[in-house]
C-alpha positions in Angstrom: -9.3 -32.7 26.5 -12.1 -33.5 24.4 -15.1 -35.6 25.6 -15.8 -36.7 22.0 -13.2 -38.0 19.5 -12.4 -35.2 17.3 -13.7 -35.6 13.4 -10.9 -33.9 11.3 -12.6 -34.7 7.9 -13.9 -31.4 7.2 -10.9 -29.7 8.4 -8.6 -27.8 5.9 -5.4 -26.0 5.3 -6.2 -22.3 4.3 -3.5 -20.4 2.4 -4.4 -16.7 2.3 -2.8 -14.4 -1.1 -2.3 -10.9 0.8 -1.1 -7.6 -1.2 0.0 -9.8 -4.1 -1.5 -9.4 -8.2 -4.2 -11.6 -9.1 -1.5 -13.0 -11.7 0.8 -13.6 -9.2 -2.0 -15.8 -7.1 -3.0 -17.9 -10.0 0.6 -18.1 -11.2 1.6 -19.7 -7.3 -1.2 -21.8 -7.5 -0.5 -23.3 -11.0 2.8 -23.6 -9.6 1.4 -26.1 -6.4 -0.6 -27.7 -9.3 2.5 -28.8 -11.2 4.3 -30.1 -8.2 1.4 -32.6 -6.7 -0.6 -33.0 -10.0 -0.3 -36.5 -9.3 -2.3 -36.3 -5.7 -5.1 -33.9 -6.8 -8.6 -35.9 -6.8 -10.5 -32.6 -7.1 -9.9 -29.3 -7.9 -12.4 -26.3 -7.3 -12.7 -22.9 -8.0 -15.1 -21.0 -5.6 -16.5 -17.6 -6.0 -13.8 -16.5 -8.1 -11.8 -15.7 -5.2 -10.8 -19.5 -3.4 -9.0 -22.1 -5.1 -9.3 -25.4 -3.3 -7.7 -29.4 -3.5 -8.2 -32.1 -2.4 -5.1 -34.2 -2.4 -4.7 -37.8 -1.7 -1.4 -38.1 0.8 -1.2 -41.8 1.8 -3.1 -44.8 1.8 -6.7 -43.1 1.4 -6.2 -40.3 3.8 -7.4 -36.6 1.9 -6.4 -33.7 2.8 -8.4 -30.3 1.5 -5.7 -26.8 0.8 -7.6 -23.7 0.3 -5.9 -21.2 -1.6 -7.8 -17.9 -0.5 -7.2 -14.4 -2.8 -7.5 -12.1 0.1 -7.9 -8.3 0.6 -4.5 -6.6 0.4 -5.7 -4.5 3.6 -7.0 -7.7 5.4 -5.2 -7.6 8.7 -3.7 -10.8 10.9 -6.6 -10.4 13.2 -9.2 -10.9 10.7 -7.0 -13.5 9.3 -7.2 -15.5 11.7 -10.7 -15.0 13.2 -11.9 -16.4 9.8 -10.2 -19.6 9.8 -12.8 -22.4 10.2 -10.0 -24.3 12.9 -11.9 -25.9 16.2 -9.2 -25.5 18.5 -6.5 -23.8 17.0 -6.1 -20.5 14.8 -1.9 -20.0 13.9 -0.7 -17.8 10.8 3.3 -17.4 9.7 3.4 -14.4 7.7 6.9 -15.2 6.3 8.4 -13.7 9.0 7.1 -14.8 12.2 4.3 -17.1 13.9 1.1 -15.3 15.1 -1.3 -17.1 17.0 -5.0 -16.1 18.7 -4.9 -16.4 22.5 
């Protein structure tokens, strides 16, 4: 329980690009850009390496997706360690849900 209500505004969805082609990543990503061109208020490409949105979902709520080229020997651990989550760090490798404990 938190004392304090719990300000979600900075909070973001971080997709991590493991293994893959740089090609491939930016193909995928222009791929997400197609389907919810019509959501995207802003669109940012930082340090050559994260690709981030910020979409508008509903009635003036945001919501910011990171698209992350990451180290192909980068493992789950690390993963999720560097997710900027308060109370929660989950990843889904295609396969199965891994979570930090």
């Amino acid at each position: 329980m938190l004392i304090n209500g719990f300000d979600s505004s900075e909070q973001d969805i971080d997709l991590f690009w493991l293994g893959g082609s740089w090609i491939l990543f930016i193909n995928a990503v222009e791929r997400f850009k197609r389907k919810v061109y019509s959501r995207i208020l802003e669109e940012k490409n930082k340090h050559g390496k994260v690709i981030e949105f910020i979409l508008l979902i509903e009635h003036n709520k945001k919501i910011r997706i990171q698209f992350i080229f990451g180290r192909a020997d980068a493992n789950i651990s690390f993963i999720l360690y560097t997710f900027d989550l308060d109370i929660v760090q989950v990843g889904y490798d295609g396969k199965a849900i891994i979570s930090v404990s």
